[in-house]
C-alpha positions in Angstrom: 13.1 -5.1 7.9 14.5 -2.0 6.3 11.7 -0.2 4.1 13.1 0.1 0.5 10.4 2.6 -0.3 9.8 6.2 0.2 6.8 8.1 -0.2 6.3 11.5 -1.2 3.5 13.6 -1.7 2.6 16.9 -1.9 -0.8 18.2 0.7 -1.4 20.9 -1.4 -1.4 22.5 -5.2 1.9 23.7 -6.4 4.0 22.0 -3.5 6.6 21.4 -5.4 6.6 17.4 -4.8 9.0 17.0 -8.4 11.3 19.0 -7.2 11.7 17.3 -4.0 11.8 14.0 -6.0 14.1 14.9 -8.1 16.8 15.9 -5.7 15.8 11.9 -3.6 16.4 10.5 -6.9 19.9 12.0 -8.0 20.7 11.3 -4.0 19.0 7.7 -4.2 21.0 7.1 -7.7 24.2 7.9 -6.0 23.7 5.3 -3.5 21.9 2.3 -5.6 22.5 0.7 -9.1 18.8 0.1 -9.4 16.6 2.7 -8.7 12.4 2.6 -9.4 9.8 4.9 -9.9 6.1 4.4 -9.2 3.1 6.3 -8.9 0.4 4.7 -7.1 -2.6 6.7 -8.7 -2.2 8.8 -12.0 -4.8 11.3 -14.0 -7.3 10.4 -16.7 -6.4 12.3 -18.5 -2.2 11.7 -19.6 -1.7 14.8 -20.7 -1.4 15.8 -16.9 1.1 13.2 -16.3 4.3 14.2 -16.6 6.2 13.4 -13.9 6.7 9.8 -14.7 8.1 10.8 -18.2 10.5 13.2 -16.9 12.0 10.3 -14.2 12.5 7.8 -17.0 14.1 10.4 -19.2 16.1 12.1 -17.8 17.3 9.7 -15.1 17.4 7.1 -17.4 15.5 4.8 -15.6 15.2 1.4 -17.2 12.0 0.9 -16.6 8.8 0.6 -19.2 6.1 3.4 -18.5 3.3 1.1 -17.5 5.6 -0.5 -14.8 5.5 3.1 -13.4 2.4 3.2 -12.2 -0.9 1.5 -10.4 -4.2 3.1 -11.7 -5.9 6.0 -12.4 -8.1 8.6 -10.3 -11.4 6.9 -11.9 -10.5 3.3 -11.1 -10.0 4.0 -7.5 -13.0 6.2 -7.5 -15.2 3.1 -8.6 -12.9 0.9 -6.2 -14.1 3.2 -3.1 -17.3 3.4 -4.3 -17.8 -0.5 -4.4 -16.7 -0.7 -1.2 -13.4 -3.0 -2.8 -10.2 -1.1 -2.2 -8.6 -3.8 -0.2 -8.4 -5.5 -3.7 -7.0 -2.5 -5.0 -4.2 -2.0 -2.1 -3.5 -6.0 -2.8 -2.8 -5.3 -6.1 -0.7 -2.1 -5.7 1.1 -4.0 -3.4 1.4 -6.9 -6.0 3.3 -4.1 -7.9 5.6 -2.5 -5.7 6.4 -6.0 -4.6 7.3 -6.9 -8.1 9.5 -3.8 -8.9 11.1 -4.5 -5.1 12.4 -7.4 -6.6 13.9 -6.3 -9.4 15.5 -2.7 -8.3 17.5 -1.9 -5.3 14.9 1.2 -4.2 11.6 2.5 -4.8 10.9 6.2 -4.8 7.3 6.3 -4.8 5.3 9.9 -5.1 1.8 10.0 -4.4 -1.1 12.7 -6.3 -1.4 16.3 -5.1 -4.4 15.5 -2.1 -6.2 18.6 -3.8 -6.9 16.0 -7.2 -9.0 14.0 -4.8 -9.7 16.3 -1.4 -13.7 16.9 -3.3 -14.0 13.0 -3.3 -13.0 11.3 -0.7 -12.9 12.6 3.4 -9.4 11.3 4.0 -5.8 11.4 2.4 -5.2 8.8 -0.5 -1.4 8.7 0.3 -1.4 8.3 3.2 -3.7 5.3 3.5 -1.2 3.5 0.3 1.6 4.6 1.6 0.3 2.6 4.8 -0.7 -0.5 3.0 2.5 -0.6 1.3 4.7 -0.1 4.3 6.7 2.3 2.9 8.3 5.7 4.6 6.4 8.9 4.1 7.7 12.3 3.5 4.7 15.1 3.1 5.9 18.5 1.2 4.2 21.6 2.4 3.6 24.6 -0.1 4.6 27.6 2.7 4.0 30.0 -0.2 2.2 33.4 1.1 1.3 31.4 3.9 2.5 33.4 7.7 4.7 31.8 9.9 1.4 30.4 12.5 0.4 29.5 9.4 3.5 26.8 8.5 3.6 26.1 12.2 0.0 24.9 12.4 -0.1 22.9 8.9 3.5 21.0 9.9 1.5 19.8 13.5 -1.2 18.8 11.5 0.4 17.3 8.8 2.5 15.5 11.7 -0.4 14.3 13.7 -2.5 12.5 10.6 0.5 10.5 9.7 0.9 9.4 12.9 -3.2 9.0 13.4 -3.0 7.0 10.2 0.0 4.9 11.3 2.2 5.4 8.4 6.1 6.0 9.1 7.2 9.8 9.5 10.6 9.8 8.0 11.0 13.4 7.4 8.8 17.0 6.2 9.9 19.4 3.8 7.9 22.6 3.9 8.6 24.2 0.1 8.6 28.0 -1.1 9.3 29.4 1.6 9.3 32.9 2.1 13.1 33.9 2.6 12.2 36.5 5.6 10.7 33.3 7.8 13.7 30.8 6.9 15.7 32.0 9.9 12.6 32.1 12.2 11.0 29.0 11.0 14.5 27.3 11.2 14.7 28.0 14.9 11.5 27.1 15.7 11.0 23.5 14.0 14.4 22.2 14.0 14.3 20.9 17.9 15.7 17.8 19.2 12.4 15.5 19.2 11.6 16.4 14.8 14.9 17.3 13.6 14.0 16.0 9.7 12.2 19.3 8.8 13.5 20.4 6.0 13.1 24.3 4.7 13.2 25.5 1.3 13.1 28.7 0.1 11.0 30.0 -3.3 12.7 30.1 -6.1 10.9 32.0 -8.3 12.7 30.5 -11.8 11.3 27.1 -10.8 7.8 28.9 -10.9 7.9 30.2 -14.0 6.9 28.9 -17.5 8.6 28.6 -19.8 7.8 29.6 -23.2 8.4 26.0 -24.9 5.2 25.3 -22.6 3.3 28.7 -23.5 3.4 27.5 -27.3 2.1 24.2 -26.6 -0.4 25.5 -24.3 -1.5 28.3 -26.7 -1.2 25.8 -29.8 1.8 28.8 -31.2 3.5 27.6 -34.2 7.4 28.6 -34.6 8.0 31.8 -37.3 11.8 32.4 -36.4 14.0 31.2 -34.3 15.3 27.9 -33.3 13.9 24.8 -30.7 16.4 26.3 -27.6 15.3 29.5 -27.3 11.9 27.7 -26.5 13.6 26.7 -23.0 13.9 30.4 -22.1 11.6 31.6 -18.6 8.4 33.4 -19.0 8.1 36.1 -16.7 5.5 38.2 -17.6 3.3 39.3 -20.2 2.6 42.4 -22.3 -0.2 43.1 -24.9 1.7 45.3 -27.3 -1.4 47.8 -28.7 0.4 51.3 -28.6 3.4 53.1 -30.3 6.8 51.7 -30.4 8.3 54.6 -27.8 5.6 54.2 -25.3 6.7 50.0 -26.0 10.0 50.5 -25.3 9.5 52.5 -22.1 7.5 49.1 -20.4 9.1 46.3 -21.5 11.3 44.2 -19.1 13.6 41.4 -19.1 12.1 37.8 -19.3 8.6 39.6 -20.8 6.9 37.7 -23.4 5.1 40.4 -25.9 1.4 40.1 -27.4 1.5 41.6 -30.4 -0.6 42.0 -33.7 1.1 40.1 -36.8 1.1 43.1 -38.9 2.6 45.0 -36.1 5.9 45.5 -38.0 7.2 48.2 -36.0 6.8 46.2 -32.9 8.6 43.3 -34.0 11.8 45.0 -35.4 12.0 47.9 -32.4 11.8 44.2 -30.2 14.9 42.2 -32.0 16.7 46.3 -32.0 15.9 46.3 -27.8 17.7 42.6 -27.5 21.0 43.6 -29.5 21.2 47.2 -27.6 23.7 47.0 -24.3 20.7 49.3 -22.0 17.2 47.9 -23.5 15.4 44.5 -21.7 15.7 41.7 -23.2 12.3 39.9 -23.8 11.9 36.3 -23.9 9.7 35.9 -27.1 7.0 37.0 -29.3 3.6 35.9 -30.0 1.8 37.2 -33.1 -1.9 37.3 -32.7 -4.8 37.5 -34.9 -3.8 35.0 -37.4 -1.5 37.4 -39.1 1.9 37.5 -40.1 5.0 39.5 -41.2 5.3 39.4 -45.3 8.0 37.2 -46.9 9.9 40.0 -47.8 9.5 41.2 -43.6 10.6 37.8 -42.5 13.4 37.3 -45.1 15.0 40.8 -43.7 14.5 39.4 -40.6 16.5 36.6 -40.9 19.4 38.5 -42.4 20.3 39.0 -38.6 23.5 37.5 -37.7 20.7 35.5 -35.4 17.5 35.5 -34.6 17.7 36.1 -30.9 14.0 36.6 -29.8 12.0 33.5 -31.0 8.5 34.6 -32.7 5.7 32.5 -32.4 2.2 32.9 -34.3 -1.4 32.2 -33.2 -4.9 31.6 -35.1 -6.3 33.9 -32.3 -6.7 37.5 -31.2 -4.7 38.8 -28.0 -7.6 38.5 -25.7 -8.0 34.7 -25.8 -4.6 34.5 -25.8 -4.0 36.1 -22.3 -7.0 34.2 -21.2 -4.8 30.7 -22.3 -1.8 31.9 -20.6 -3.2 32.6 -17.8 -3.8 29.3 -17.2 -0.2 27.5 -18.0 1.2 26.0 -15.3 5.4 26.0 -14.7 6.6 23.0 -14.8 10.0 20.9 -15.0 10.6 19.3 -18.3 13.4 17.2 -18.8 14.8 19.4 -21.7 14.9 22.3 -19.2 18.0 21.9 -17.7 18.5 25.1 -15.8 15.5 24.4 -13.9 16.7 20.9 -13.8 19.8 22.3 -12.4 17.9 24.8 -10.2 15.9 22.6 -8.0 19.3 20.0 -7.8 21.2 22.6 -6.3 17.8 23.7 -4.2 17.8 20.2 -2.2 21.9 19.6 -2.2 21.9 23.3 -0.1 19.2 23.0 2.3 18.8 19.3 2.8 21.5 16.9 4.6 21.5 14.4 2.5 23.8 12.3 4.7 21.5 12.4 7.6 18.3 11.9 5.6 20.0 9.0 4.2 20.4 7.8 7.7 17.6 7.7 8.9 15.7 5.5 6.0 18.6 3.3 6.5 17.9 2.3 10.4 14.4 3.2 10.4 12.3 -0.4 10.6 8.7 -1.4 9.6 6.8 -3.2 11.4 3.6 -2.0 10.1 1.0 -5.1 8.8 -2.4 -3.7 7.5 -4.6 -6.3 6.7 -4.2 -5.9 2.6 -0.6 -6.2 3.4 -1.1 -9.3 5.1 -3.5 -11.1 2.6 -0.9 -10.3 0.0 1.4 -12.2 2.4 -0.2 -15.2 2.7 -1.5 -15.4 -0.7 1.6 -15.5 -2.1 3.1 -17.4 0.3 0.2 -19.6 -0.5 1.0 -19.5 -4.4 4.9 -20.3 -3.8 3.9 -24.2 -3.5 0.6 -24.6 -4.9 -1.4 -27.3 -2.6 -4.6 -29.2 -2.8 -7.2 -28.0 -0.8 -10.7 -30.0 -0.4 -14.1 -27.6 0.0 -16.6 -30.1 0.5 -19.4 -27.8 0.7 -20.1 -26.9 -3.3 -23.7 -26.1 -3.0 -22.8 -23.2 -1.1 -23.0 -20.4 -3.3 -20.0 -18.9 -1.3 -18.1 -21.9 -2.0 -18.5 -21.7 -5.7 -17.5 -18.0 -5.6 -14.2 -18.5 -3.7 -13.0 -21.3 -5.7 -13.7 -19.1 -8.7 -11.1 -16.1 -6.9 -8.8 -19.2 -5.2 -8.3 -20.7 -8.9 -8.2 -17.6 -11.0 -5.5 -16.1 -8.7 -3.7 -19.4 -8.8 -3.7 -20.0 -5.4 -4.6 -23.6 -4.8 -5.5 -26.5 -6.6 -9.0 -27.0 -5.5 -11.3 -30.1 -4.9 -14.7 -29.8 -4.8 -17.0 -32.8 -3.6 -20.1 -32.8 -5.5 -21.9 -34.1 -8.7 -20.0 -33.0 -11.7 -23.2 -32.3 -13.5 -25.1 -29.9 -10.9 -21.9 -28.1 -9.9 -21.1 -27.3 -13.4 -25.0 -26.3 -14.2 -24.7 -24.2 -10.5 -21.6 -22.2 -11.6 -23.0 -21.4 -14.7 -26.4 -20.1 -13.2 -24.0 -18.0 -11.5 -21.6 -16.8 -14.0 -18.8 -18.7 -12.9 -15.8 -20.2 -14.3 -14.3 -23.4 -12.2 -13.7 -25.7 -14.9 -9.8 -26.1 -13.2 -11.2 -26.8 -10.5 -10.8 -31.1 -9.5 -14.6 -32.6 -8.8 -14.9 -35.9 -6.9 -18.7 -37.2 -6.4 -19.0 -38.3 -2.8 -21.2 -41.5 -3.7 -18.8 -43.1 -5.7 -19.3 -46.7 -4.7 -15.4 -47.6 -5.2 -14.2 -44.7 -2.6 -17.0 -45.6 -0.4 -15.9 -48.6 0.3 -12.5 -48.2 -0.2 -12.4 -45.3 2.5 -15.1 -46.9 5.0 -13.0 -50.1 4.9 -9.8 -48.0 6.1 -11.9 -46.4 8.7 -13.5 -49.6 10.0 -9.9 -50.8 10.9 -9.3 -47.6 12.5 -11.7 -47.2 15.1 -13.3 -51.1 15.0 -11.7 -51.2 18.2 -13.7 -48.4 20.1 -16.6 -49.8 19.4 -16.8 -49.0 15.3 -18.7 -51.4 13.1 -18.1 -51.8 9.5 -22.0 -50.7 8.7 -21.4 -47.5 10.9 -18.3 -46.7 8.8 -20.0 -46.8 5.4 -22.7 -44.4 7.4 -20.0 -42.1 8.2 -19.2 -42.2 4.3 -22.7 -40.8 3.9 -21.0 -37.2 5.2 -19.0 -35.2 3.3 -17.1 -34.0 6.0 -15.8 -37.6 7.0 -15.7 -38.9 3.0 -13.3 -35.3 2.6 -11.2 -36.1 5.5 -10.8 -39.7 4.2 -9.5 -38.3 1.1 -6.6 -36.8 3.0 -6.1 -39.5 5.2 -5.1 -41.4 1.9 -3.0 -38.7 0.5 -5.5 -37.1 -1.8 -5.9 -33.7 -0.8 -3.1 -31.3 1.4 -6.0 -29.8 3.7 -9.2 -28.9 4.2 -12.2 -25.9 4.5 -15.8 -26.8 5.8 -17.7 -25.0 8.1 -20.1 -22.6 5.7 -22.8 -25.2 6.3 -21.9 -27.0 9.1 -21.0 -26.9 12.9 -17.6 -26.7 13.7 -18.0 -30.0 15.4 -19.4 -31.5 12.2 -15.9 -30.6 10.5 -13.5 -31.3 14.1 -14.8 -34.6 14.9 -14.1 -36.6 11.7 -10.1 -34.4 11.8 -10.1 -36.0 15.6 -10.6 -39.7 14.5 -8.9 -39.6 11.2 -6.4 -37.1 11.4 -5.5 -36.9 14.8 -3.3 -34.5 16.9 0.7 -34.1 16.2 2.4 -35.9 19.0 3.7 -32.8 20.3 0.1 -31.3 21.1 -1.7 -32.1 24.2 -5.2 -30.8 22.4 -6.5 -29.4 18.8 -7.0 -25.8 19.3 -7.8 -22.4 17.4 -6.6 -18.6 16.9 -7.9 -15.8 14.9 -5.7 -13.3 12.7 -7.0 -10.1 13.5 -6.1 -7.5 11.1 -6.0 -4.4 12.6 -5.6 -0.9 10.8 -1.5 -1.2 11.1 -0.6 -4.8 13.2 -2.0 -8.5 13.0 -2.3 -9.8 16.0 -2.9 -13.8 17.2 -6.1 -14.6 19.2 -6.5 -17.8 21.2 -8.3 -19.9 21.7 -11.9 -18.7 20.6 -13.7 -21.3 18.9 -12.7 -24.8 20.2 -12.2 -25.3 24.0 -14.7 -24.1 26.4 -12.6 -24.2 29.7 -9.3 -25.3 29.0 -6.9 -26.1 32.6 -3.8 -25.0 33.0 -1.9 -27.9 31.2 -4.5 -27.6 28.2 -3.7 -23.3 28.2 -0.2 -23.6 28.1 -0.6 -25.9 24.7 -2.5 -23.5 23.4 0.0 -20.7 23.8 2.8 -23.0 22.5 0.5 -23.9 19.6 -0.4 -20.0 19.2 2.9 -19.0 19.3 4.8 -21.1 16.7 2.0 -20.4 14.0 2.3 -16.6 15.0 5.8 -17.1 13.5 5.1 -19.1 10.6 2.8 -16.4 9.3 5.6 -13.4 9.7 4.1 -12.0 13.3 7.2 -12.0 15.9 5.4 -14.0 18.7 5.3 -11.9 22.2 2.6 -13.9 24.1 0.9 -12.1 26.9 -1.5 -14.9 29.1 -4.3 -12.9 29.4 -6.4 -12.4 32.8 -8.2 -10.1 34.9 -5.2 -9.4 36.9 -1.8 -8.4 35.9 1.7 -9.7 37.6 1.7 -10.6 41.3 -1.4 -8.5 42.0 -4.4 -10.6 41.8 -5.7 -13.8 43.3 -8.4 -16.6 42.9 -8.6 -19.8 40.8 -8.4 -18.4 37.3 -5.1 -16.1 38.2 -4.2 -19.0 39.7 -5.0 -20.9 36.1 -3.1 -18.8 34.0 -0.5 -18.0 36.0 0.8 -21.9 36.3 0.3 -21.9 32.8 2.7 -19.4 32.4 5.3 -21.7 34.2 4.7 -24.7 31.8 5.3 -22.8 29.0 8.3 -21.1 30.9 9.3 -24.8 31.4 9.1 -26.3 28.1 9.8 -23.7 25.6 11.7 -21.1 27.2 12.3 -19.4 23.6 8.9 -18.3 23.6 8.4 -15.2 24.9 5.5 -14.4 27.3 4.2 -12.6 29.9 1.6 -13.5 32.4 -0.9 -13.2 34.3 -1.5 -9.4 32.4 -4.4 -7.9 31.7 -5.2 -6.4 27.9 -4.8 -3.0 28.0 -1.0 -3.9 29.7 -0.6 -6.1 27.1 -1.2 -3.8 24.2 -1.1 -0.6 25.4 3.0 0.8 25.9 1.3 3.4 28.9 -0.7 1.2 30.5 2.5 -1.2 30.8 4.9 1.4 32.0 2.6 1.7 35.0 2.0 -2.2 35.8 4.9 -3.9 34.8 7.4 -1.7 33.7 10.2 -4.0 33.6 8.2 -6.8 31.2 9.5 -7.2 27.4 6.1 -8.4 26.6 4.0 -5.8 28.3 3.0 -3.4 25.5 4.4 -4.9 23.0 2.3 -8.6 22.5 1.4 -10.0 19.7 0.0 -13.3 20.7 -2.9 -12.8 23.0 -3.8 -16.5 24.8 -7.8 -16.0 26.3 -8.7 -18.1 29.8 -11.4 -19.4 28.5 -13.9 -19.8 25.9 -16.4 -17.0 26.9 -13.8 -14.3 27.2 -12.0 -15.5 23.9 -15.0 -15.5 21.7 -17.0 -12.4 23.1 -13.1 -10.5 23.2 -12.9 -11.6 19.6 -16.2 -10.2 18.1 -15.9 -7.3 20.0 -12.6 -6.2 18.5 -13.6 -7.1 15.1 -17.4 -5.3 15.3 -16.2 -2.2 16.8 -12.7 -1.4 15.2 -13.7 -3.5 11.2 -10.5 -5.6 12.2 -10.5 -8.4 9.8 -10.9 -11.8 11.5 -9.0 -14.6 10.1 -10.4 -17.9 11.5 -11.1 -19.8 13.1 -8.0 -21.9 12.3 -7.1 -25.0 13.7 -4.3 -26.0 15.4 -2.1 -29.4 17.0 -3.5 -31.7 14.2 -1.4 -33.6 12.2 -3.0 -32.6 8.4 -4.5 -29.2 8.1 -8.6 -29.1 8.5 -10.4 -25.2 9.3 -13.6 -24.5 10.3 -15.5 -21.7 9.1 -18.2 -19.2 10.5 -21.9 -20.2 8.7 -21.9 -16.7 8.4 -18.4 -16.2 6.3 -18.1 -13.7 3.7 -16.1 -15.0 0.3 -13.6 -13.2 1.7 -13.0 -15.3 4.5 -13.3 -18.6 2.5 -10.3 -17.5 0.3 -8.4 -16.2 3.2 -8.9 -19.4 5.3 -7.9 -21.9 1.7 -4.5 -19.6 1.6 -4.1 -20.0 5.6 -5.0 -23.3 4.9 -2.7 -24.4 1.5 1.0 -22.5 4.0 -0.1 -25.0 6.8 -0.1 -27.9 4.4 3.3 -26.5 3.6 4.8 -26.4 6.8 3.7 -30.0 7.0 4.9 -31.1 4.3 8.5 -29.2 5.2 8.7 -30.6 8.4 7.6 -34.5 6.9 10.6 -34.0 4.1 13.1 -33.2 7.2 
């Protein structure tokens, strides 16, 4: 797809990320009706956040404030604390997913990394800007920094994007010192990173002005009017000796301390503006709580106008220095020649046209494993289904029908007593009074379902008593209630073996006709991709036949979960180079599926690391489409599947989705007895988009 989402952020104080944004945004405008702003993570406190207000006024974005942004520094403290920032990445991506729909383009600009570089060991933006898929653009503050200096932080700026995974769409290093531009120029703009942008400092655009001095300092207005307040601060004097020794040290832009019943001060000031060879200072501030006498300030506003602005203060001059000393310049949206400044700042040193390019063919094919739990719970939500848990006295049950139904997910079914489930969920502070209960040993469905599976299977060998026996289990008396049209699908597993929850899916359910044999696969979430296992829970030896299945199996539910399926028929020896009975195996397997689904595309014999790994591929098969670049990953055999599996997922924390069946006709999954809530919820939503797809394909 093409990413309708950039990311900026600044990896330092005082980058300059606003001004940057400001010039994407005018460029952005002219290119799309609808354009967004978002800021993943904002401030406590909102007096620091001011960016947001100054995008949706003076580009007149029509957007409401609370749209703009995702939470604050203290929520995702607590977040990373609890160990629960996947939820918080779902939800950010909830968000950007939301204003996606409704605007044509996203500009997205993360915090400075030095608000949070005290809390956390790694760089906030770059792990959201991962998670939401989005293109990344760091800005450098070069300011007093030497050219090895710039050189060394662009390479490692460069190289923990690319660790991270995240998509490198271009750099701008900010303030820079005008003596390096031509050096710096020369040395970064080669052919291999060509989207390095250089900026020079631009002094103005550092510089307060004195509209934000007064409300730093608290100054209320004595003369002058509300637009001299947009004039630039560039330095400050304490006025504390005689008006000729004044005179000789003022300069242009200065913004004079001064005593309030410093009269001679004041008027030798306004006399300095209106004379052709004096500076011209930018304001006054009285100190010490005093001020000027009516009859002063009334001969002061006999001027024609009042042309230095004089501001007063409750304070003395001391305190006032200390206060100033600590504004920050900013860009306000009623400063328009800084406005104008950093406009002309990005239309001069960036090409617009080429940036412009580049986010335009650049694709995403990063999946991180919040990214893909989003997916499939929407997905899930889009045509709500009924799933069947038969397991409620299992705590973990409870608790994931709690998420499943208050994230509107699926309609569940719970098998149980209505009395002991309600007083269980109450015991532990649960609320799944949506939630559909049927009791198991009610007589009527006993009977009703034991008689339908009597005339089932009375033929191998089933008697009616051995039916109502079968009733007796939940898994069989859930599976029953599909068979009749009840329930979409079904999750066991938590509490029993997988066989407990396959067998009674074998005899009632039974396999599509296009599937030679029920298999599974496991979505492993990985930092940046998903990939397809298979098969690692179900068949302990599969032969060639069987293992082609499963790829064909594998590979069309790759695809009807978003993943591009590239299957690679994994063995311990890649192309033509290997021999024995399990090559042999795998390799005829390869034909079959060759044979009867030559869409699919696969790759085999090949060993892992050519199937994953673009290097290792070069050198083994260098003329495969598939080596390097696989998706689907189809497992000889049981042993190597399920210890190639748990490997993977204990020593990289991949995610492990599964195990999910496959090939029959309803959908029924098996879970681990030692699944998180987490993988309950995930396996429902896999779950509810089979039930989907099965009802699609009935309807066609």
């Amino acid at each position: 797809m093409h990413p309708k989402s950039i990311y900026i952020a600044s990896t330092e104080p005082r980058g300059g990320s606003l001004t940057i944004a400001i010039g994407l945004m005018e460029m952005l405008k002219g290119k799309y009706k609808r354009v967004a702003f978002f800021r993943p993570i904002i401030p406590d406190d909102p007096q620091e956040e001011s960016d947001i207000d100054f995008m949706l006024r003076h580009f007149k974005l029509d957007m409401d404030y609370e749209d703009c942004y995702g939470f604050k520094i203290s929520e995702y403290t607590q977040a990373y604390g609890e160990d629960s920032e996947d939820k918080l990445y779902q939800t950010l991506i909830s968000k950007v997913e939301k204003l996606s729909k409704l605007y044509d383009f996203i500009l997205i600009e993360g915090s400075p990394r030095y608000q949070s570089s005290m809390i956390f060991d790694f760089d906030i933006n770059l792990r959201i800007a991962k998670n939401l898929g989005t293109l990344y653009i760091p800005v450098l503050n070069a300011k007093d920094r030497s050219f090895e200096e710039i050189i060394n932080e662009t390479h490692i700026i460069a190289e923990a994007i690319d660790d991270e995974g995240c998509i490198h769409l271009a750099t701008f290093i900010n303030r820079c010192d005008e003596k390096l531009l031509g050096e710096l120029q020369s040395h970064l703009q080669t052919k291999e990173n060509e989207q390095i942008y250089l900026l020079p400092e631009v002094p103005e655009l550092d510089t307060p002005t004195l509209c934000q001095i007064a409300q730093a300092l608290g100054a209320e207005m004595v003369l002058g009017d509300k637009e001299q307040l947009q004039r630039l601060v560039y330095h400050k004097k304490i006025a504390a000796m005689g008006v000729e020794n004044y005179l000789a040290r003022i300069e242009d832009g200065d913004l004079v301390i001064v005593p309030g019943d410093r009269i001679d001060i004041i008027t030798a000031s306004l006399v300095s503006f209106y004379a052709k060879n004096h500076p011209n200072i930018a304001g006054i501030i009285l100190s010490g709580g005093m001020r000027p006498s009516e009859e002063i300030l009334n001969l002061l506003n006999d001027f024609s106008e009042v042309v230095v602005p004089i501001l007063a203060i409750p304070y003395d001059s001391f305190q006032a220095v200390i206060a100033l000393n600590k504004v920050q310049a900013k860009i306000t949206p009623e400063g328009e020649r800084k406005i104008t400044l950093s406009k002309g700042l990005f239309d001069t040193h960036v090409n617009k046209n080429n940036l412009a390019q580049r986010f335009l063919v650049t694709t995403n094919d990063i999946m991180t494993p919040a990214m893909f739990q989003y997916k499939i719970f929407e997905q899930a939500k889009s045509r709500r289904q009924r799933i069947i848990l038969p397991e409620s006295s299992d705590e973990r049950i409870l608790r994931a029908a709690e998420i499943l139904i208050r994230r509107d997910i699926v309609d569940i079914i719970l098998l149980g007593d209505a009395h002991t489930i309600d007083y269980q969920s109450k015991q532990l502070g649960l609320d799944i009074s949506k939630a559909k209960i049927v009791n198991p040993k009610d007589p009527e469905l006993i009977e009703r379902f034991a008689n339908t599976l009597y005339h089932m299977r009375k033929e191998r060998g089933l008697t009616h008593n051995g039916a109502m026996d079968s009733m007796d289990l939940v898994n069989y008396f859930a599976t029953m209630m599909m068979h009749e049209g009840m329930a979409d699908g079904m999750v066991s597993g938590a509490i029993h073996t997988t066989a407990d929850t396959v067998r009674p899916a074998l005899q009632i359910i039974k396999t599509t006709p296009d599937t030679a044999i029920v298999s599974s696969l496991f979505f492993m979430c990985l930092d940046t991709k998903v990939l397809v296992y298979a098969d690692c829970a179900i068949n302990l030896d599969p032969i060639a036949e069987h293992l082609a299945h499963i790829a064909i199996s594998s590979a069309d539910s790759a695809a009807r979960f978003g993943i591009e399926p590239r299957v690679a028929m994994l063995s311990y020896s890649t192309g033509d180079s290997g021999v024995g009975p399990d090559v042999k195996k795998v390799r005829e397997a390869t034909k079959i599926v060759q044979n009867l689904r030559p869409d699919i595309p696969i790759e085999g014999p090949i060993q892992y690391d050519a199937a994953i790994d673009m290097k290792v591929a070069q050198q083994k098969l260098p003329h495969s489409k598939i080596a390097g670049k696989a998706t689907v990953f189809i497992f000889p055999d049981l042993n190597t599947g399920n210890n190639t599996y748990k490997a993977v997922q204990r020593s990289t924390g991949a995610l492990a989705i599964g195990p999910i069946l496959q090939g029959l006709r309803m959908p029924i999954n098996d879970l681990s007895r030692g699944c998180l809530v987490d993988d309950i919820v995930n396996t429902v939503a896999i779950t509810a988009i089979q039930a989907q797809r099965n009802h699609q394909e009935s309807n066609q």
